[in-house]
N, C-alpha and C positions, 0 to 999 in steps of 0.2 A: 584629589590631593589637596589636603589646607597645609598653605606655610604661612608662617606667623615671623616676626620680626618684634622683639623685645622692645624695640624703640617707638612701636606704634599701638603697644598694649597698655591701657589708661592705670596709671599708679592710684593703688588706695591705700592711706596712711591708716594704718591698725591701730598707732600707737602714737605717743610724739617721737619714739625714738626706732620705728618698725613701719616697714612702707612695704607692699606685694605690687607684684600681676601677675593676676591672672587666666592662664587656659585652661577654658575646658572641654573636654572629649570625649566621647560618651561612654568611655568605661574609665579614664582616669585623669587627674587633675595636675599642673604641674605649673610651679609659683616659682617666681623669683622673688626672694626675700633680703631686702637689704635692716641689717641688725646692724645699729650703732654699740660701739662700746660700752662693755657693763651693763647692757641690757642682759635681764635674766626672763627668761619662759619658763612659767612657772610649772610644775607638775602638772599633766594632765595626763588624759588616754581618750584615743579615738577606735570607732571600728576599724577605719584604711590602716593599710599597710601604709608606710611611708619610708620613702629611699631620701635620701640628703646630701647634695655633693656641695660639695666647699669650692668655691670659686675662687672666693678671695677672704682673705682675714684669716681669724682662729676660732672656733666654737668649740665648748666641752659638754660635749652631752652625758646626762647622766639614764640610766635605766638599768632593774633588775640588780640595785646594789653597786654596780660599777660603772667606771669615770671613762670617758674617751676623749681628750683634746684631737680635735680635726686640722688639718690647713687646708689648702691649697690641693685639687688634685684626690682628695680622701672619699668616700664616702662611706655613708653608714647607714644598716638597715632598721626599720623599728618595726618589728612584728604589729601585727591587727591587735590592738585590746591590751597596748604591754602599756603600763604609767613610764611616764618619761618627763625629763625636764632639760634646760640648756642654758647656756651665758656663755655672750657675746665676748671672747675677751680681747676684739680685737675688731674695729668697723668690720664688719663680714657682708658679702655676699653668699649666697646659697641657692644652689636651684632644686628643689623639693616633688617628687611624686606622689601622690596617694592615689591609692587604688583600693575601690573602687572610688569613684569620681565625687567628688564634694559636693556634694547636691546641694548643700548648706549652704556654701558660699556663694552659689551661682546667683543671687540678687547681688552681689557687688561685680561684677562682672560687666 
């Protein structure tokens, strides 16, 4: 059994205004994402699947033509391969899954 504690997982600043941790597992990957206000993620698409739960703040994600403001409590799925984008409209935390595992990232880790 691996348990993990958020407090002991080394923070990497993505951005000046985007900071992660995090784990990985060997089929899937899962980031705490701290987004300051009016940060926008620009459009992209990845293979992973990725699920997004809103801890704290607001986030409006957009994908597939339509808008969804998030809080507290919410979460939202993003298919494998769909283009997606977001803003921050409020300091947010988020804890984020992609599956399968970020291979990509596993050198900041």
């Amino acid at each position: 059994m691996d348990v993990y504690k958020w407090q002991d997982i080394p923070t990497e600043q993505i951005s000046p205004t985007q900071s992660r941790k995090v784990i990985h597992a060997e089929k899937a990957t899962v980031v705490r994402l701290v987004t300051e206000k009016d940060t926008a993620i620009p459009l992209h698409n990845h293979v992973h699947e990725q699920v997004t739960m809103v801890v704290s703040g607001s986030m409006r994600f957009e994908m597939r033509g339509e808008s969804a403001t998030l809080g507290p409590g919410e979460i939202l799925r993003i298919p494998s391969d769909v283009p997606h984008q977001a803003q921050a409209l409020e300091d947010s935390v988020t804890i984020e899954l992609f599956v399968p595992a970020r291979d990509d990232w596993k050198h900041s880790s």
